[in-house]
C-alpha positions, 0 to 999 in steps of 0.5 A, a space after each residue: 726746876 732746872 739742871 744748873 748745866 742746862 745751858 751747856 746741853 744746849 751747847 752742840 760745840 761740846 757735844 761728843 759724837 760716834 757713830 758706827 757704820 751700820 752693816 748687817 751680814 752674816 757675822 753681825 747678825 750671827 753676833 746678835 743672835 748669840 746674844 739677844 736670840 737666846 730666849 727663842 734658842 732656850 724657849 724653842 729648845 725646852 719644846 723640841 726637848 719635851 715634846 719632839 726629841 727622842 728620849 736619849 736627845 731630850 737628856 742631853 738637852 735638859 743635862 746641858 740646861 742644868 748644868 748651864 744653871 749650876 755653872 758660875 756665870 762668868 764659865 767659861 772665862 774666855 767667854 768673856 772675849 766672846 762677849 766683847 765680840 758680840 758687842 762689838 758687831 752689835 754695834 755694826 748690826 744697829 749702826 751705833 750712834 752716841 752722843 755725849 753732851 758733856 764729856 768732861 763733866 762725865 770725866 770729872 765726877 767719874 773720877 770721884 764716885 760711882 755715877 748711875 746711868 739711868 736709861 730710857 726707855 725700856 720697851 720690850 727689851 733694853 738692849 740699847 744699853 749695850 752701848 755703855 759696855 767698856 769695849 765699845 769706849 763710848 762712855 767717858 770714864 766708863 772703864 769698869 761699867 757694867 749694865 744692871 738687868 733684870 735677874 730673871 736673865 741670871 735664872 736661865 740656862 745659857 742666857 746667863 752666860 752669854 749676858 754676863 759675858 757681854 758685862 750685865 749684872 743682876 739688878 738687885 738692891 744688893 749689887 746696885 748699892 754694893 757698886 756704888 759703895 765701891 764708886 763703881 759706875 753702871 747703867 741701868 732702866 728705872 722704867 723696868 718691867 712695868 714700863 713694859 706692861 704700859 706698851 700700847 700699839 694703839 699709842 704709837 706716838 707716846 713713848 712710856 716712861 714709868 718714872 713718877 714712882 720710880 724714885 729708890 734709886 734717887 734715894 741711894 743717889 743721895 745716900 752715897 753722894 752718887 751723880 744720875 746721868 739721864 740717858 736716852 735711846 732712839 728708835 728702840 721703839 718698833 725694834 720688835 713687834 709684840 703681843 701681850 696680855 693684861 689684867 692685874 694678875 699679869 701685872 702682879 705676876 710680873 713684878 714677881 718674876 721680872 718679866 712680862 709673859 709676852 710674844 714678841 718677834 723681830 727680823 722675820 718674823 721669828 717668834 723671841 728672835 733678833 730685833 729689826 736692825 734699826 740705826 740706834 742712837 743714845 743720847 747721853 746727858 750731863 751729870 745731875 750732882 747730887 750731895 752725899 746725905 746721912 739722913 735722907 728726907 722724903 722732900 730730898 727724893 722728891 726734889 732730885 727725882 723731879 729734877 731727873 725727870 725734867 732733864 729726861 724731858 729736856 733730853 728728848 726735846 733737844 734731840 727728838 727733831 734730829 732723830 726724826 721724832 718730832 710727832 712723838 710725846 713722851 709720857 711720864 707714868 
């Protein structure tokens, strides 16, 4: 089953491509160590705090993690201009590179409902998506898009400051039907936690989607008449190098808590520390229209997440070769 815009992809003349000088000083990587560094910063202070700090430093550490927890999210407000800081110096940090294969297209349904960003892959962490935050003005027609992450994030001390500031939302049934009531566009990865668990470093080749039973969001896409772009993002993979134990156990426990109890590390080798600064590129495809349904059937989903899945698959192929990865599969899961 074939996308009806499959042969404008294919039309490079239409393609909209920027690009960020990459730099990687002191400021960007400062800038990503505010953000993406903040689960080694809590992990390393919680340890220091219990089992080194005397006892007067030890209450002001847990004081300020709890009230970090009881803070609303977006406190302070002009965190908000932090955030945009960050991502902006991210973007110069991982030489940020966007291709949108079909800017009008994404002009034209933006303007009559929510459109859902469906990110791939998620690897160890997601953090590609950055590239759909407004600051960055990458997206067409992506004024108010936020990107939807695990809510584990919004349980932290501190994490659930610096990723609301830099537009992230939980990713809960509530906050993803509620934007696309509101035609309220955003981005998120439908592969999530379990395409984590799926990660083998014996595999360096294959690159996990866990996509075949991933087909809830399909299902509000139809409810609401809302369109699926498929995204992808290159050289995510070997950002971090990463440990991570397994079994069923693990894997129930994760799907409970969000997250994979795993060991990663980035630039030096720092445990939970900042990803190498790899040149990132997301690729951006063209809408998949969907019709708004009263009555969604299972022979619906299934038919509009097969035709997500191979305009994913169709992605990778027209683009894998110029990114320089043209000895890797993907590997729907």
């Amino acid at each position: 089953m074939k996308n009806n815009s499959e042969s404008k992809n294919n039309d490079t003349s239409k393609w909209t491509i920027k690009e960020t000088p990459q730099v990687t000083g002191f400021l960007q990587t400062m800038a990503v160590i505010i953000w993406l560094g903040q689960s080694g910063i809590v992990v390393f202070m919680s340890i220091y705090a219990l089992f080194f700090a005397s006892s007067w430093v030890r209450m002001v550490i847990l004081g300020c993690m709890l009230v970090s927890l009881i803070l609303p999210p977006d406190f302070p407000s002009i965190g908000h201009q932090l955030g945009d800081w960050i991502t902006l110096k991210a973007a110069e940090y991982f030489g940020l590179k966007t291709i949108v294969e079909d800017e009008e297209a994404l002009l034209r349904h933006s303007k009559k409902a929510a459109l859902i960003y469906a990110f791939s892959p998620h690897d160890v962490l997601p953090f590609s998506v950055f590239a759909f935050n407004p600051i960055l003005e990458r997206v067409p027609g992506g004024a108010g898009i936020v990107c939807l992450v695990t809510s584990a994030v919004f349980n932290v001390p501190f994490m659930k400051h610096i990723y609301t500031w830099v537009k992230a939302k939980p990713v809960d049934r509530k906050t993803f039907l509620g934007r696309l009531h509101q035609k309220e566009s955003f981005a998120f990865c439908p592969g999530g936690v379990q395409e984590v668990i799926l990660l083998d470093t014996k595999q360096p080749n294959d690159i996990v989607l866990f996509l075949q039973n991933r087909k809830g969001f399909i299902k509000l896409s139809l409810a609401t008449g809302s369109p699926i772009v498929p995204t992808f993002g290159f050289h995510l993979d070997g950002a971090f190098g990463y440990w991570a134990p397994r079994g069923a156990f693990i894997e129930k426990l994760s799907r409970t808590i969000g997250f994979l109890p795993m060991i990663y590390w980035g630039r030096c080798f720092i445990p939970y520390g900042i990803p190498h600064a790899k040149k990132l590129t997301i690729v951006i495809g063209s809408p998949i229209d969907v019709p708004k349904m009263d009555e969604v059937t299972s022979a619906d989903v299934e038919k509009y997440h097969q035709l997500f899945v191979d305009e994913v698959i169709q992605l990778f192929e027209r683009h894998k070769h110029s990114e320089g990865y043209g000895d890797k599969q993907l590997r729907i899961a």
